[in-house]
N, C-alpha and C positions, 0 to 999 in steps of 0.2 A: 551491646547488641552486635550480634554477627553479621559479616556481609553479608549472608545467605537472607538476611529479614530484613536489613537495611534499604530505606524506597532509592531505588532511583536516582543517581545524580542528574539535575538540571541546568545547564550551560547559565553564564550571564548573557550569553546573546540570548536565549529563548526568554530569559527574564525582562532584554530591553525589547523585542521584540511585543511581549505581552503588555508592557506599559503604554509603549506610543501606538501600540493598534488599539489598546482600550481608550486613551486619548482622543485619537481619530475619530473611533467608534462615539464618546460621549459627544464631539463637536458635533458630527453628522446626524446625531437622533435630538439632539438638540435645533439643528434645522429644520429637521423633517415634523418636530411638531410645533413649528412656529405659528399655524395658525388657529393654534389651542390658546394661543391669546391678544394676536394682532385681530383676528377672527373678530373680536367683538366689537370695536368700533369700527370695524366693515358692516357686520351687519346693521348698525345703525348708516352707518352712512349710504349705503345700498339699498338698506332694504328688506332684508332677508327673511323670511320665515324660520322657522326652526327648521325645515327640511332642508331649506337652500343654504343654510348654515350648517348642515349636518355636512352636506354633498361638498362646500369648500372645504372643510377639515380635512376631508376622506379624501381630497383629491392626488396629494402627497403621497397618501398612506395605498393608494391605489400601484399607482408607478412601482414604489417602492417595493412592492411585493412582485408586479410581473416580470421584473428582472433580477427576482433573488436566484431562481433556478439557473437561467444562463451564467451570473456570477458567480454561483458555486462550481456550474461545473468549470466555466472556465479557471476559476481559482487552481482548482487543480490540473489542472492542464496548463498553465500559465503562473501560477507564483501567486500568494497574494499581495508582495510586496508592489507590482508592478500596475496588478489591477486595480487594487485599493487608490493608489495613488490617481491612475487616471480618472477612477468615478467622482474623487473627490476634486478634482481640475475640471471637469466638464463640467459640475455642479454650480460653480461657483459661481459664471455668469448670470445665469439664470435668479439668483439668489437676488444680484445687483439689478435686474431688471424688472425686480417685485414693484420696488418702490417707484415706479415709474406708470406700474397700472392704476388703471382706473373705474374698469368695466369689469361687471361680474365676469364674464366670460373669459376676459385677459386673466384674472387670478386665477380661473380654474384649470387654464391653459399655460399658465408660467407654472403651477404648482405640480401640474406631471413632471417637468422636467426638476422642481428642485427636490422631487420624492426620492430622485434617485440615489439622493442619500442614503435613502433607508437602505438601500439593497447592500449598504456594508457591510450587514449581518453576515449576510453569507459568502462574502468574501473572508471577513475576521474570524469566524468560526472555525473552519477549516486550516485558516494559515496559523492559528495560533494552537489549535490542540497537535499540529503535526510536529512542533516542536515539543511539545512534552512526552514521556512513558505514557504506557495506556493509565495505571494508576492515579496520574496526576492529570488528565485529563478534562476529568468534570471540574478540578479544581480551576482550572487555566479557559475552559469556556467559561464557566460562572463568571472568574473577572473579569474579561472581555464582555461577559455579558452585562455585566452592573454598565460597561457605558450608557444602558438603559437610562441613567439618571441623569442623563442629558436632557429628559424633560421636564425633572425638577429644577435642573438648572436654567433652563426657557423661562422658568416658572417664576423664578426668581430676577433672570436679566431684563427678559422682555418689557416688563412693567418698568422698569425704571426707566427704560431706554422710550418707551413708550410716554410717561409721561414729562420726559426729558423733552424732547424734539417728534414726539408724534409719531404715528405708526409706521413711517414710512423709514425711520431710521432703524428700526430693527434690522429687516432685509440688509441695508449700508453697513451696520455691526458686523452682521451676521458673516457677510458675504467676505469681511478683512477677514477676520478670524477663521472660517474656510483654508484661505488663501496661506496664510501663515500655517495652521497646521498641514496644509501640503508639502509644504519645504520641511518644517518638523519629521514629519512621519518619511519623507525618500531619504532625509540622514540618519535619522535613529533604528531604523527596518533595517530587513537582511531577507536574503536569500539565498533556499538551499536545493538546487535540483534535483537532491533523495529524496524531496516530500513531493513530486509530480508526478501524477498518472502516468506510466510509461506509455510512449506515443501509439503503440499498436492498438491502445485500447482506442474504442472510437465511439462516439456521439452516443449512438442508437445501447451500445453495450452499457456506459453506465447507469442509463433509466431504466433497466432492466429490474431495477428493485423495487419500480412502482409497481411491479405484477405480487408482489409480496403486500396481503392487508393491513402487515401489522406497519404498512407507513400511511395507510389510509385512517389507523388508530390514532396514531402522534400526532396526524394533522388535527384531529380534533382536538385531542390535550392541546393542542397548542395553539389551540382557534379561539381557547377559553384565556388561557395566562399569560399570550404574548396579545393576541389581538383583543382579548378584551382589557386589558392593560393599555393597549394604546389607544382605543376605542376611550376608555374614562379618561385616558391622561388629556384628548383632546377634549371631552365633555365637561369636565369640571367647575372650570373658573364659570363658567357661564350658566352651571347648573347651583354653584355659591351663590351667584351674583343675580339669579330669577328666584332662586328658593326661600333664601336667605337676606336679602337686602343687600348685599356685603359692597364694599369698594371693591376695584380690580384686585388693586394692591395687595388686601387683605384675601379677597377669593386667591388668587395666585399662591397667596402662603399655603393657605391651608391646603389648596389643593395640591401644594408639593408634600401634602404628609402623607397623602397615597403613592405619587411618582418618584420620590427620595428610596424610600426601601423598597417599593418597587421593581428600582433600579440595583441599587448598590447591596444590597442583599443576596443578589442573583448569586455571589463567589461563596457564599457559605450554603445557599441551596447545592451549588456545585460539590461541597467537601461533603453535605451530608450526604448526597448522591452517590460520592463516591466510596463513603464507609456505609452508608445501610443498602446502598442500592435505590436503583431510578424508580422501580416498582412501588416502594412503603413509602419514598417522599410522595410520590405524584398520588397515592393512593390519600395517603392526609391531606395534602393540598386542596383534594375536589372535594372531601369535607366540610373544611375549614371555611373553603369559598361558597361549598351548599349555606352554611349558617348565616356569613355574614350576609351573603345576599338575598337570604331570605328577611332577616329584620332590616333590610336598606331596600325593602320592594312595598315595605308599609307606606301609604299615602299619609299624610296630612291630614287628619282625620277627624272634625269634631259631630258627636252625635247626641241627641237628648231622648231621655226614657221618662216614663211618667213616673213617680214617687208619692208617697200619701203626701209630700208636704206639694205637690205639685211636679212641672216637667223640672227635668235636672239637666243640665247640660255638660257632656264630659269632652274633653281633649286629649287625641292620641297620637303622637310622632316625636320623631327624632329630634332634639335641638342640636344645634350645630355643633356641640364639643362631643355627644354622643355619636353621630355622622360620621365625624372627622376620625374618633377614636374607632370606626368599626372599617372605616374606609382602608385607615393606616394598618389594621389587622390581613383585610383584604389584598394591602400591595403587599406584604410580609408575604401569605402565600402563594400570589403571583409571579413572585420573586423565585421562590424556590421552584417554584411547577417549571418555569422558564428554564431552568436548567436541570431539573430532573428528565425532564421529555429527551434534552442533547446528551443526557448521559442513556439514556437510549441506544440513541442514534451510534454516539460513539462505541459503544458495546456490541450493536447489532449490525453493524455497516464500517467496519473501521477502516475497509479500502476505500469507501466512496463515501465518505464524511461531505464533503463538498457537492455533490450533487442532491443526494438525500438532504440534505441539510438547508438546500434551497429549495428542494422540495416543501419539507413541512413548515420552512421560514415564510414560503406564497404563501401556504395556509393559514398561519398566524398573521401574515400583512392583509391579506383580505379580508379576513375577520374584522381586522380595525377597521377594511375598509368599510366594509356593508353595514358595522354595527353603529358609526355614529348620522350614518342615512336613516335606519331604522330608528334610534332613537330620536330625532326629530321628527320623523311621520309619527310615531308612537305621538309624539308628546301634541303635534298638529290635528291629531284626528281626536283622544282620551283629554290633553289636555290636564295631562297626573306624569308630574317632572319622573317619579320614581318608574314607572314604566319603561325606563333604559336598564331598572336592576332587576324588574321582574323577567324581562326578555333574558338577561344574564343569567337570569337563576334556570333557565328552561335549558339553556344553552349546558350549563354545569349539569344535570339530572341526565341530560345522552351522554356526557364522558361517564358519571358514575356508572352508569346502566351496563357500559360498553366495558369500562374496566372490569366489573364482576363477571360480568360471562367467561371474558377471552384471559383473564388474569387471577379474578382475586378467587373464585369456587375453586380454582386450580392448585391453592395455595395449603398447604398442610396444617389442620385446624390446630398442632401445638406451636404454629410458627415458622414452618419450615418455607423454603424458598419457594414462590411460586412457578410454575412451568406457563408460560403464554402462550395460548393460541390467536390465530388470526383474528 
């Protein structure tokens, strides 16, 4: 192979640089969905409806999205080595003062503040694709973005740690480990001051791109595979454990076989993103997720018809290894959506990654926020657990809708690349 076709050489600093931000990244999305499973002996011991239980999940995932936009742009304006580290230091208290509540009100009001972990998206995103070529790009946010699998990792800790010493010792875990990967992450990081907005740019100029549609498009792709990804990751164990009979323990497992490739999948949605392009992944993705969630919106079903031998009675739904197998399907293309939408981003904004990037990152964190409110009222008022995948499925049928107009009619019927409009 010639140098002329040869990719790109990548430093071992961008290499250590992408390891301990994806680290950071897995601890902090790992906190941020801690109460997708300390969650449920609260609502026992509170009280809680399934709304009031929806609205604690969400509270986290609320925070964590209204301060994506400011930490992207700050990232760029600032380093993300510098920022990442403080949101992860401010976090931490908050984390250690869980376990000290007691009153609905107190968790809903400590869990804004330990949301702000989520907003390391949009710090990590930015700081890590700026050390890569644009080529490798989608490949280096996918891996950053598999930290996602920090909430099969919850998924896995928390219950132990749970029924070790009781809910309260999560938080105490949670909040060491924080702490430790902050000293990790300011010696393993670096910083370069060629990857910073130059200082003339200012506030008002880089949201200039919100006046462009095609970011008011991504927010939606990304309201489906990141927000409602994190929307199921917090719904799960407790949609196992009312639907199904299951122990935590066991609800916990299975519901990591949606959040595991969910998560860690994200780097190879990255690689196909960046040999086929963000268009054809994202365009199979909202497929793939029309299908599965259309057979995961079927209720529970038994119905009887009259027969010459008399009434007959039939049964129709999912059992749990069928569930699980379509769920695990489901975080597959989540996984990839989640990084085909930033190979987007990366392609279509590549001076202002960090600002746009917390742009559509709100969109995606709100999403989670609103959708596990909604699926509790759904489930309070109907009373049919599956009516959080038929809400999903409604959600998916506007990205398809929206992609054929402005992307896929646009596209050359032998194959050819599509032209996007707004």
């Amino acid at each position: 192979m010639d140098s002329a076709s040869a990719p790109p050489a990548v430093s071992r600093q961008a290499w250590s640089v992408l390891a301990v931000s994806t680290l950071a990244f897995t601890v902090c999305f790992m906190v941020w969905m801690m109460f997708g499973v300390i969650g449920i002996p609260l609502k026992k011991q509170l009280g809680l409806n399934a709304t009031e239980f929806g609205l604690l999940t969400a509270m986290p995932v609320l925070s964590g999205s209204l301060v994506r936009v400011p930490l992207g742009i700050w990232t760029d304006r600032y380093g993300g080595r510098i920022v990442m580290t403080i949101l992860m230091a401010v976090t931490v208290p908050a984390i250690w003062l869980m376990a000290y509540a007691t009153q609905y009100w107190q968790f809903l009001v400590i869990g804004l503040f330990v949301g702000l972990a989520g907003g390391s998206f949009s710090v990590g995103t930015p700081y890590v694709a700026r050390w890569f070529p644009k080529s490798r790009q989608g490949m280096a946010m996918g891996v950053y973005g598999a930290g996602n699998s920090g909430s099969a990792v919850n998924k896995f800790l928390a219950p132990a740690l749970l029924v070790a010493g009781g809910w309260a010792l999560v938080p105490q875990v949670y909040a060491a480990i924080l702490a430790g990967t902050v000293v990790l992450f300011w010696l393993l990081s670096a910083h370069d001051p060629r990857h910073l907005v130059s200082s003339n740019v200012r506030f008002v100029d880089q949201l200039k791109a919100l006046k462009d549609p095609r970011v008011l498009k991504y927010c939606q792709y990304y309201s489906i595979v990141f927000g409602g990804y994190v929307a199921l990751a917090l719904w799960m164990v407790q949609y196992y454990v009312g639907e199904y009979g299951l122990d935590i323990r066991v609800a916990a497992l299975l519901a990591a076989c949606f959040s595991l490739p969910g998560g860690v999948l994200r780097a190879i949605g990255g690689v196909l993103s960046d040999k086929y392009g963000a268009h054809k992944v994202t365009w199979w993705v909202m497929w793939v997720s029309w299908i599965c969630l259309f057979l995961l919106s079927y209720p529970q079903t038994d119905f009887t018809i009259a027969t010459i031998n008399g009434p007959k009675t039939f049964h129709v739904g999912l059992n749990v290894y069928t569930f699980t197998a379509l769920m695990g399907v489901l975080g597959v293309a989540f996984a990839f959506g989640k990084a085909s939408v930033f190979k987007y981003i990366g392609d279509d904004y590549p001076d202002n990654i960090g600002a746009i990037s917390g742009i559509v990152g709100l969109a995606g964190g709100l999403g989670g926020f609103v959708l596990p409110i909604l699926f509790g009222a759904l489930l309070d008022v109907t009373g049919v657990r599956s009516s959080a995948f038929m809400l999903l499925y409604g959600v998916v049928w506007v990205s398809l809708i929206w992609m054929y107009w402005t992307e896929v009619r646009h596209t050359d019927l032998m194959g050819g690349v599509a032209t996007p409009s707004a």
